[in-house]
PAGU-785945 format. One record per residue (C-alpha): residue in one letter; z, x, y. Coordinates in steps of 0.5 Angstrom, whole numbers, plus 500, padded with zeros to 3 digits. Layout:
% residues N
AZXY...
% end
This chain:
% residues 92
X476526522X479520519X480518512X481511510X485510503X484504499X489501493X489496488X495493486X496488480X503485481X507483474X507476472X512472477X514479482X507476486X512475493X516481491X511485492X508482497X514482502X515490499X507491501X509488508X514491509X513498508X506496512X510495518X514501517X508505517X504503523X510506527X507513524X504518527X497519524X496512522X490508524X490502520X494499515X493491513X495487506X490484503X491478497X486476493X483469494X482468486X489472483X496471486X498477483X493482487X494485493X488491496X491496502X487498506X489504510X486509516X490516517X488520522X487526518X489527509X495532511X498526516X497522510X500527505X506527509X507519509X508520502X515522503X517518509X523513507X518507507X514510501X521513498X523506498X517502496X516506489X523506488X521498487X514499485X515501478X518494477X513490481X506492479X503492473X497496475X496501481X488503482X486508488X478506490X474513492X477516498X473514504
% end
């Protein structure tokens, strides 16, 4: 069975493009991964500096193993300077 993770980012003031294109990209790396369904980028129509992913794996232990693939490496290493605020919504 699938599960579907979804989490909002709250970009810090003036890294809203940053983390946009730091979201995108580690988007497209992810979509070439065994397991993953669905993985889209979302900005907020009412705030510049909110983002939601919205993401579908084919199982928790495919998703589990993304965490330690370079595309995620890669995007924490910049995510402490971009985002102000991560939430992760209630697994689906």
């Amino acid at each position: 069975m699938s599960i579907i993770k979804q989490t909002i980012y709250l970009a810090r003031k003036t890294k809203e493009k940053d983390l946009e294109k730091k979201l995108y990209t580690l988007k497209n790396l992810l979509l070439d991964m065994k397991g993953c369904i669905y993985f889209e980028v979302y900005k907020s129509d009412d705030c510049d500096d909110e983002f939601l992913i919205y993401e579908e794996w084919d199982s928790e232990e495919l998703y589990t193993s993304s965490l330690s693939s370079e595309a995620h490496i890669t995007f924490q290493k910049y995510c402490d300077s971009l985002v102000l605020k991560k939430h992760k919504l209630p697994v689906l």
